[in-house]
C-alpha angles and dihedrals in degrees: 000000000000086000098045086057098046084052094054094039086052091046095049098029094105093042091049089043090057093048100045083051089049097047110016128064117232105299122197122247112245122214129209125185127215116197146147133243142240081039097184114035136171128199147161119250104265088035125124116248119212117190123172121201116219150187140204117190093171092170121039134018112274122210108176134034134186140158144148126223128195128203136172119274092199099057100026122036109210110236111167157342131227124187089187107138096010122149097215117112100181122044098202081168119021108231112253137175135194126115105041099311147096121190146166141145123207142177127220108208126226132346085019123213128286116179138076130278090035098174115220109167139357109225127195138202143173119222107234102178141340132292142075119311114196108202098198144176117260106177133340150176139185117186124198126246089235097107092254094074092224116187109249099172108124100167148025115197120196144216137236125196124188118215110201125184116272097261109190118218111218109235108257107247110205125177097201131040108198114230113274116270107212133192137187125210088184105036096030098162118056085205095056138088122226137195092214106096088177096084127185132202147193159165146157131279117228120215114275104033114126100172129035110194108203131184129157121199140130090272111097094191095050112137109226123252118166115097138218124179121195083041121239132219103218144022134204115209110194129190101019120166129236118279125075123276137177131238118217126195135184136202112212122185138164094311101343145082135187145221126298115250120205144197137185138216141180122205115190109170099165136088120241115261121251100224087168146037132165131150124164138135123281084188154339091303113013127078119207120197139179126210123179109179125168130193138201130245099331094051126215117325096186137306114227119203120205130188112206086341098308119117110248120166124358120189125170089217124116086214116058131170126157147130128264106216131209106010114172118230122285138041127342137185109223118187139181115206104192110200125199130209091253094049103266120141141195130197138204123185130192138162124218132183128221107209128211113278112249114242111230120217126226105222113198125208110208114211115227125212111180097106089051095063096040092052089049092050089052093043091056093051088046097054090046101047089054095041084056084052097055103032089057092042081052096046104044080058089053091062111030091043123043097229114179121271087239091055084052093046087050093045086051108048086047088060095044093050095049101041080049093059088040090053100042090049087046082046093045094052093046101050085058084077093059097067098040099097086189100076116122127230091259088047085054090059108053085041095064096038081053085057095039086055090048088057099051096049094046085060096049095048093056093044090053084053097056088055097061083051 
């Protein structure tokens, strides 16, 4: 068909260029490649051979395809052909291979195909012996979806594949396998904890090792058992729960084994646990607070307390309890941020409010002494006026009755003895004005009438005593 089409594009090619230059404007020609890949290939005698054929028709919509490709039958063996993938719709030759040849042609309905890497056919050889095999383009063509089926194809670019000779490699006999080095990217630190339960491991491979026998468990003393043959060089664990664990792995060559290397890591993907909380007042400007956390199974990294977003106290223990001194008046945000061992945080968040002290007010008793005095000065007249009683009841039987001297002297040494101990309490309660520095003018002057009085009397008392004398 393909040929049918090239005779009657040659036969009209000089009336169709006339009327596209009487009714087009200039229109730019398109280019299209057709190539093979791997394009430079190198392979042992015995070995398979996989080429793909291609093509890129970047500008402009493509709708048929065909070529031929020789190679040479003393150096490549065709196997088979495999049209998977391919963007060809329409198969007008199937595509076949055999003598030194491999052909199709092939349409790709509308509205074509325009891009690069366009697969048409999967082609397969078998090296026989060694030298250089050329795959080359014999003929193509690739015609444009633009209803004249121009031919777009620009270049055919062709493969090379080098045949060498089978060298065997004699198996490495090694009598030692030294013990597994292994390394983490994720968990880097045996002595850490981490928040990352997906873990990945790895370590090289020596010369001479055909099998590596892995295994990770809490058991630092496991024996691997899981094989893996050819060996591999790293190994990806997902999902793992918290806890530590150890990874063992073994080296296993032609009779021998090595060591067991291990390596530990510890996941810990959940916060601590907050078992205890209190915050309240001691007193008008400190704030005392209590907070009992507890972590599994990293334990308890350090718990940081911040008062309106300033750092304030840190301790690393699970229990904490202390006093915030100092704090002004209002409203205060006060936060606890509980870190773990493997990173993990928790966080608790309360406002408190520090109210206004309340002032508190001095309130003075005066003493008055107004009564007492009073009193006191009652209490003198009274005593006088008694004392002139007696004395002149005393005196009149004196005179009318002739009463021995030694009745009078005793009389007289009991008055005296009780008017001293009248006098010294009046005088006693007297004197504890004088140190009271609160009496009022008013309450001066009463006090020193009251000792005026004292004194009088004092003087009278001693002048009536003579005169029983």
């Amino acid at each position: 068909m393909l040929g049918v089409l090239e005779k009657n594009k040659i036969g009209g090619r000089a009336t169709l260029a006339i009327l596209i230059g009487l009714f087009l404007p200039l229109v730019k020609v398109l280019a299209a490649d057709l190539y093979v890949l791997p394009s430079n290939k190198s392979l042992n005698i015995g070995e398979n051979l996989s080429i793909a054929v291609y093509v890129d028709s970047l500008d402009q919509a493509l709708n048929a395809v065909s070529f031929t490709i020789s190679y040479p039958e003393d150096l490549l063996r065709f196997v088979s052909l495999s049209k998977t993938g391919s963007i060809i719709n329409l198969w007008v030759q199937e595509p076949k291979g055999g003598n030194g040849e491999v052909s199709t042609e092939g349409i790709v309905l509308n509205p074509g195909f325009t891009g690069s890497r366009g697969k048409i056919i999967n082609i397969n050889f078998k090296a026989l012996k060694p030298g250089t095999a050329n795959i080359k383009f014999a003929s193509g063509a690739v015609l444009a979806n633009d209803g004249l089926g121009t031919n777009i194809l620009k270049n055919m670019r062709d493969g090379i594949v080098t045949i060498k000779e089978n060298i065997i490699k004699e198996p490495t006999i090694v009598s030692y396998l030294p013990t597994p080095k292994i390394f983490s990217p994720t968990h880097p630190d045996q002595n850490k904890w981490y928040n990352n339960n997906n873990s990945m491991f790895e370590w090289q491979v020596p010369e001479g090792v055909s099998e590596v026998r892995l295994l990770y468990g809490k058991d630092p003393n496991a024996m691997p058992t899981v094989s893996y043959s050819p060996p591999i060089s790293k190994k990806e664990l997902k999902n793992i729960p918290d806890g530590s664990y150890y990874f063992s792995v073994q080296f296993i060559g032609e009779g021998i084994e090595s060591n067991i290397g291990r390596f530990k890591f510890n996941i810990d993907t959940q916060p601590p646990v907050l078992e205890e909380f209190s915050l309240s007042l001691q007193d008008s400007n400190s704030i005392k607070f209590k907070i009992k956390v507890k972590d599994e199974p990293s334990g308890i990294e350090k718990i940081d307390i911040y008062l309106d977003n300033n750092l304030t106290l840190t301790t690393s223990s699970d229990i904490f309890e202390d006093v915030i001194k100092n704090v002004s008046v209002g409203n205060h945000i006060f936060k606890a941020i509980i870190f773990d061992k493997g990173g993990n945080s928790l966080t608790k968040e309360e406002v408190i409010n520090v109210p206004q002290p309340i002032t508190k007010t001095e309130i003075v008793i005066q003493k008055d002494y107004t009564l007492y005095f009073i009193l006191a000065f009652i209490s003198i007249l009274i005593l006088l006026l008694i004392l002139v009683i007696y004395l002149t009841k005393h005196r009149v039987e004196i005179i009318h009755k002739e009463i021995k001297r030694e009745k009078i002297e005793k009389i007289k040494a009991d008055l005296k003895k009780h008017l001293k101990e009248t006098l010294q309490n009046l005088r006693h309660d007297i004197s504890l004005l004088d140190e009271d520095p609160k009496l009022s003018q008013k309450e001066k002057e009463l006090y020193h009438e009251a000792k005026n009085i004292l004194e009088e009397a004092e003087n009278k008392i001693e002048e009536k005593l003579k005169e029983l004398e």
